[in-house]
N, C-alpha and C positions, 0 to 999 in steps of 0.2 A: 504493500500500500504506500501511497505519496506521503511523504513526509508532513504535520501538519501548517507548515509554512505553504507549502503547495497546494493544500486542499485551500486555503488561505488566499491565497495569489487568485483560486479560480471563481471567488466568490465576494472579493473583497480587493479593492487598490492598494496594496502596500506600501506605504511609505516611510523612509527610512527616516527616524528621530538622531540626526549625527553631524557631524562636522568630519569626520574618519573618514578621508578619502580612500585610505586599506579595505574598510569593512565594507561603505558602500560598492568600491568595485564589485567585492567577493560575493556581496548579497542580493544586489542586481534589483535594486527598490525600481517602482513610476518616477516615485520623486522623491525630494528630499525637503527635510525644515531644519533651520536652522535657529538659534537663537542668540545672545551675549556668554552665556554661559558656555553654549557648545562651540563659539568660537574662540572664548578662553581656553573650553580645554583641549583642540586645535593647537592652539598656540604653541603648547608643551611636548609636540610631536616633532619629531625630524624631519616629517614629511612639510612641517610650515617654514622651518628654518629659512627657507632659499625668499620663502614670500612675505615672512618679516623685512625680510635684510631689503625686497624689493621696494617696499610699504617707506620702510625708514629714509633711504635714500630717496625716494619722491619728496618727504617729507622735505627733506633737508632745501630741497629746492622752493619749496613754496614760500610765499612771503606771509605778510602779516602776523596778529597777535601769536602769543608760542601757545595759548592753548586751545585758540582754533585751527592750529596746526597740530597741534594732538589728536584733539576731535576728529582733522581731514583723514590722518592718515589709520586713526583706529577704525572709522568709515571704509577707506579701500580696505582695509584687510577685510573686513567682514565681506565685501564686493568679492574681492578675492578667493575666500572662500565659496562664497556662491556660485562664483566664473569657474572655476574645478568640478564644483558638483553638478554645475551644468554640463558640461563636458562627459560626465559617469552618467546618467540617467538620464531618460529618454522622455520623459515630463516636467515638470514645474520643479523649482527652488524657491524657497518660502525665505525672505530676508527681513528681519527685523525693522520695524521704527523705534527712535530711544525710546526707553523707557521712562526717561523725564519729560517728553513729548507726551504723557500719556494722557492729560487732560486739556492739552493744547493742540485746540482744532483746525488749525490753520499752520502752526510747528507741524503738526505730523504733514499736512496736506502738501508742505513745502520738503518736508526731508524725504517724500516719498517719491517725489518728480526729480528729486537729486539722486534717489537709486536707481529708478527707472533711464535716468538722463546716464551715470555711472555705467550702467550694465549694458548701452545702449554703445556707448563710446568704445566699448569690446566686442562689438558684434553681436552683443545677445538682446533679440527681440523682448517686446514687453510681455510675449505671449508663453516666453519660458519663466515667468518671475510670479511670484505672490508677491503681494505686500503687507508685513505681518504689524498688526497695530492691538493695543488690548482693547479688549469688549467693554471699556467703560464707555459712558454716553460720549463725549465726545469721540474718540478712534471711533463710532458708528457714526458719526457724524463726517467723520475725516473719508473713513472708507465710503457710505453713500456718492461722495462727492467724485472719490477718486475712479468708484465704479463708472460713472457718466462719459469720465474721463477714456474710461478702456482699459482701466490700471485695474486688474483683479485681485483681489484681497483675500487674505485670511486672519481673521478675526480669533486672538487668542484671550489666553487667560478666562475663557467662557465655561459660567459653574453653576448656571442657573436656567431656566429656563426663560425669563425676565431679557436675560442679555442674546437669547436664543433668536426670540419672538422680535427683538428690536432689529435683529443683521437681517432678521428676513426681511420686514419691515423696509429696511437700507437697499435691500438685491445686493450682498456681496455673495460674493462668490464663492466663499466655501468659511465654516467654522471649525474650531477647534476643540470642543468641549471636551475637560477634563474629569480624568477620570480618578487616579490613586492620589489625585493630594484630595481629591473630595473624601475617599478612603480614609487620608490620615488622617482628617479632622474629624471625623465621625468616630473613629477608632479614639483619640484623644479627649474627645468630648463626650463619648456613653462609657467607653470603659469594655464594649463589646468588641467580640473578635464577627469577622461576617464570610460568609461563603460569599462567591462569583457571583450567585443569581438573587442573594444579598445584597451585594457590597453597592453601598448610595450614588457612588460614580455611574457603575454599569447602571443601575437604576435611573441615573440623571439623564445618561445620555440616551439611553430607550425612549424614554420620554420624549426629549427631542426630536429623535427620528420620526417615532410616532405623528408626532406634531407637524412635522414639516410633511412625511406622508403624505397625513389625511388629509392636506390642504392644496398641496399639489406644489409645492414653493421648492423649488428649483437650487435654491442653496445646496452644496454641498457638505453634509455632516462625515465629519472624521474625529473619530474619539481620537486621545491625546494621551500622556501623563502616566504609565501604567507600571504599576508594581508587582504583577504576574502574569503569567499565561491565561491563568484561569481568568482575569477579565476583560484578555482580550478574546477567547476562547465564546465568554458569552457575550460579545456584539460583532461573532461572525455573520459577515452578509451587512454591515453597516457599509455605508459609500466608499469610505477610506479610512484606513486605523494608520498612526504615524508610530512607529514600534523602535525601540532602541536595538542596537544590533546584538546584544547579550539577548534579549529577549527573543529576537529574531534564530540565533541560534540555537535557543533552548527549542521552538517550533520546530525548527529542521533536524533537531535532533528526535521527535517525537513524530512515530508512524501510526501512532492509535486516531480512531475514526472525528474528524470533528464535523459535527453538524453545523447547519445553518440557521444561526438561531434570528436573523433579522430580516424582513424583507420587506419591499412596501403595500404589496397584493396584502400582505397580511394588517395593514395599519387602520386601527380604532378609529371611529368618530372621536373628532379632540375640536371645538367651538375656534373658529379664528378669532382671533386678539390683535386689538390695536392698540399702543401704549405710545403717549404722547413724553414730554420727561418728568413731567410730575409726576405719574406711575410708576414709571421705569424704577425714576430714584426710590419711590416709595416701594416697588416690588421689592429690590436690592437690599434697602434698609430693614424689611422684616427676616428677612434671611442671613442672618450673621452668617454662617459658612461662607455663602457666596461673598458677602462683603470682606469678609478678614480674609480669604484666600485671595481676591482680588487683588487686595493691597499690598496682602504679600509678597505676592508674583508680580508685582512691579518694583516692590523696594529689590528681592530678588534680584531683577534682571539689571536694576538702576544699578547694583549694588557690582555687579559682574561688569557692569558697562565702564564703572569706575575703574572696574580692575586690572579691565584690559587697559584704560586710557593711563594708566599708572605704568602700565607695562610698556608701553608708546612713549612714552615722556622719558621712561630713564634712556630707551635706545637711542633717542632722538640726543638725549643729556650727552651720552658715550662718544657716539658718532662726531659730533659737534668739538670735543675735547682735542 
């Protein structure tokens, strides 16, 4: 029998959660996503060494402030990054917007036409790029806009059903919803351990499917975030699942039978919903999970974004000497 990575692939878009240009060769994802963190830890591999050293030395030539030349050059790596993975996969690259852009609707709309314009200047069309913005009101405000534009989006950090209803709402192009940090805080906060067909991530994101389903809305849902096989296991047959490549090999190492546990012939009546931002915020605000994961997953990436920019600044310091 096929491996369940392969029962996987036939029933589901794979996508590779990685910066690892090694792994994603070997694992041969649609696509890839990327974030601050996964090109931090890029960074630390031998395989980035050459595109550092390229990054630094662009740096050196640019002018103005020294720490929007930080900024520039921590920006091309991340480009860089993505310009590689385009190269391995034969779909989309998902590229982050900062994560201090996160409430700034007009910051994101601006840094997002500078990656698009970036990836453009290497030959890579807008039609191989996501554009990854978090599911707070504004990034749905930003991606909305950007969609009009032709820029297609993927909408992260999405934990609730509230942030689900507003991208569609938007027409972007494809969401994110997570799934094991929703695990951890529910684990954290009842004190319960939970099976697959349990666990409130897999729960949240059924939900969603269901929702977009029954209504006919064209978004596409790709769970995210996952701490096991077993939860990606139960939303086989969801649009697209984004899997780490540890995960990805625990799959292909297992030939036992997996089912298809999602599909949209099978999706519930679920009432369409419009949520204007007075809802939205108020949905958000009754649901502390979503709300404190939200937050977290931006100070998170802000956090990683500084770290890389910290790692930019001493090259740049060295170089200069």
């Amino acid at each position: 029998m096929a491996s369940k990575l392969e029962q996987l692939r036939a029933m589901t878009t794979v996508v590779a959660d990685t910066g690892d240009f090694e792994a994603v060769a070997r694992l041969q994802p649609v696509d890839c996503t990327t974030n601050p963190t996964l090109v931090l830890k890029a960074l630390s591999t031998p395989a980035f060494a050459e595109t550092l050293a390229e990054a630094v030395s662009w740096g050196k030539k640019q002018g103005g402030q020294d720490e929007a030349v930080v900024a520039a050059v921590a920006d091309r790596l991340a480009i860089s990054v993505g310009a590689k993975l385009v190269e391995l996969v034969p779909g989309r690259v998902s590229t982050e917007v900062d994560a201090d852009l996160s409430f700034d609707t007009e910051g994101s709309i601006a840094k997002a036409r500078q990656i698009i314009a970036a990836y453009k200047e290497r030959g890579i069309e807008k039609d191989r790029i996501l554009i990854k913005l978090a599911s707070t009101w504004e990034g749905i405000r930003a991606a909305e806009i950007l969609q009009k534009e032709g820029i297609d989006c993927n909408l992260t950090l999405l934990f609730s059903k509230a942030q689900a209803i507003a991208c569609a709402e938007a027409k972007v192009f494809l969401i994110s919803p997570f799934v094991g940090r929703i695990l951890d805080w529910y684990k954290k906060s009842t004190g319960k351990e939970y099976t697959s067909e349990t666990d409130p991530g897999v729960v949240s994101v059924k939900a969603i499917y269901n929702y977009y389903k029954a209504n006919g809305i064209d978004t596409i849902v790709m769970g995210a975030s996952f701490r096991n096989t077993g939860e990606i296991e139960a939303l086989a047959g969801c649009d697209r699942l984004t899997i780490s490549p540890q995960l990805m090999d625990e799959l292909a190492a297992d030939n036992g039978k997996l089912e298809k546990v999602l599909s949209a012939s099978d999706a519930k009546d679920d009432p369409l919903v419009s949520l204007d931002e007075k809802a939205f915020r108020w949905m958000m605000n009754e649901d502390a999970m979503a709300t404190e994961k939200l937050a977290e997953g931006i100070r998170s990436f802000a956090k990683d974004l500084g770290s890389l920019r910290d790692i930019v600044r001493k090259e740049l310091q060295a170089a200069a000497a």
